[in-house]
N, C-alpha and C positions, 0 to 999 in steps of 0.2 A: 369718164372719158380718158383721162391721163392713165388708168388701171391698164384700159384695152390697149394703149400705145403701149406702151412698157411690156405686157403682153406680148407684142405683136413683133416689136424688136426682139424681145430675148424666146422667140418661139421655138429658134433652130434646137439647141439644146443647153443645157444648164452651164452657168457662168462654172462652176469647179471643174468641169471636163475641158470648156478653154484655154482654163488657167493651167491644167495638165500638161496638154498641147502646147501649150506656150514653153513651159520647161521643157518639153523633150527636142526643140530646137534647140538644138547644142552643134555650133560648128565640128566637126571632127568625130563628133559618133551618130548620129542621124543625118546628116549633110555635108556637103562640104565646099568649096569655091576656089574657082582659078579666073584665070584670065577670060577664060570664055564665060564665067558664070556658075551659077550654083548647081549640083547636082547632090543625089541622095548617096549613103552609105548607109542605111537601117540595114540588116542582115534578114528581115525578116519576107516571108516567100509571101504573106497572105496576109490580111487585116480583115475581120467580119465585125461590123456595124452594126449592133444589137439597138434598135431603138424603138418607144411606141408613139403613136400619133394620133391626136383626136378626131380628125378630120380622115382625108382622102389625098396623098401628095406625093403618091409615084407618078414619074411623068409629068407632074405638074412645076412651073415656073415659080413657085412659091416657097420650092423644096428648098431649103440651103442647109441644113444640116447637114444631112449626107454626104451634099456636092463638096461642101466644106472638109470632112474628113476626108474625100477621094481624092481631094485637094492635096493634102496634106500628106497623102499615101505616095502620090507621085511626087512631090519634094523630096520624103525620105527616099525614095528609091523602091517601093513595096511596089510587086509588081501584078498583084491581084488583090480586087478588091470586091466587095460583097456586102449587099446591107441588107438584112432582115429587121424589117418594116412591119409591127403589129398596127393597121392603118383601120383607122374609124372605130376607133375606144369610145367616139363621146358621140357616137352619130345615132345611134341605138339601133341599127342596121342590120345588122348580126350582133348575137351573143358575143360578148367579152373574153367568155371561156373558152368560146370556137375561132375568136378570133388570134388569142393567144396562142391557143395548141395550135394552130396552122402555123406560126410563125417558129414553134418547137419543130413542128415538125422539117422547116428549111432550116434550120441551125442544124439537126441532125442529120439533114443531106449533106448542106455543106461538110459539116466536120469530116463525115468518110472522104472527103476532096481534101481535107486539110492535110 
């Protein structure tokens, strides 16, 4: 039982990608703050969110990984965001390999946008 909590808290995505996250908050090259409040300075035009998921959780209220990164896109200042979602790995729904190459296949749309 305490396996599935722990689970279920750390579902969004992995504690080292956090911990990344955490470091690239640096007043003065990703953000910055006056009187009115924080805004972003990242330079960067786009961010794409590559992640897989064992379930089903576009759409869905349960998602917080992504919203978490989209989060953090508008703090820096990035002003497009994009997540490709390889969704229902662990559901046996669809093949794993058809589920994969569909989610190749939107990275390679995206990128011509990039």
């Amino acid at each position: 039982y305490s396996r599935r909590i722990s689970r279920h808290e750390n579902r969004f995505f992995p504690a080292l990608l956090k911990v990344y996250i955490e470091n690239l908050c640096v007043e003065g090259i990703t953000f910055g703050c006056n009187e009115t409040g924080c805004f972003g300075t990242c330079k960067a035009d786009q961010l794409i969110y590559l992640t897989t998921r064992g379930g089903f959780y576009n759409d869905n209220p349960m998602e917080m990984g992504s919203r978490y990164i989209w989060a953090m896109c508008d703090f820096f200042g990035i002003p497009r965001y994009d997540c490709v979602a390889g969704d229902g790995l662990d559901t046996g729904v669809r093949p794993v390999e058809e589920i994969l190459e569909d989610a190749k296949k939107e990275i390679d749309r995206l990128l011509t946008e990039f």
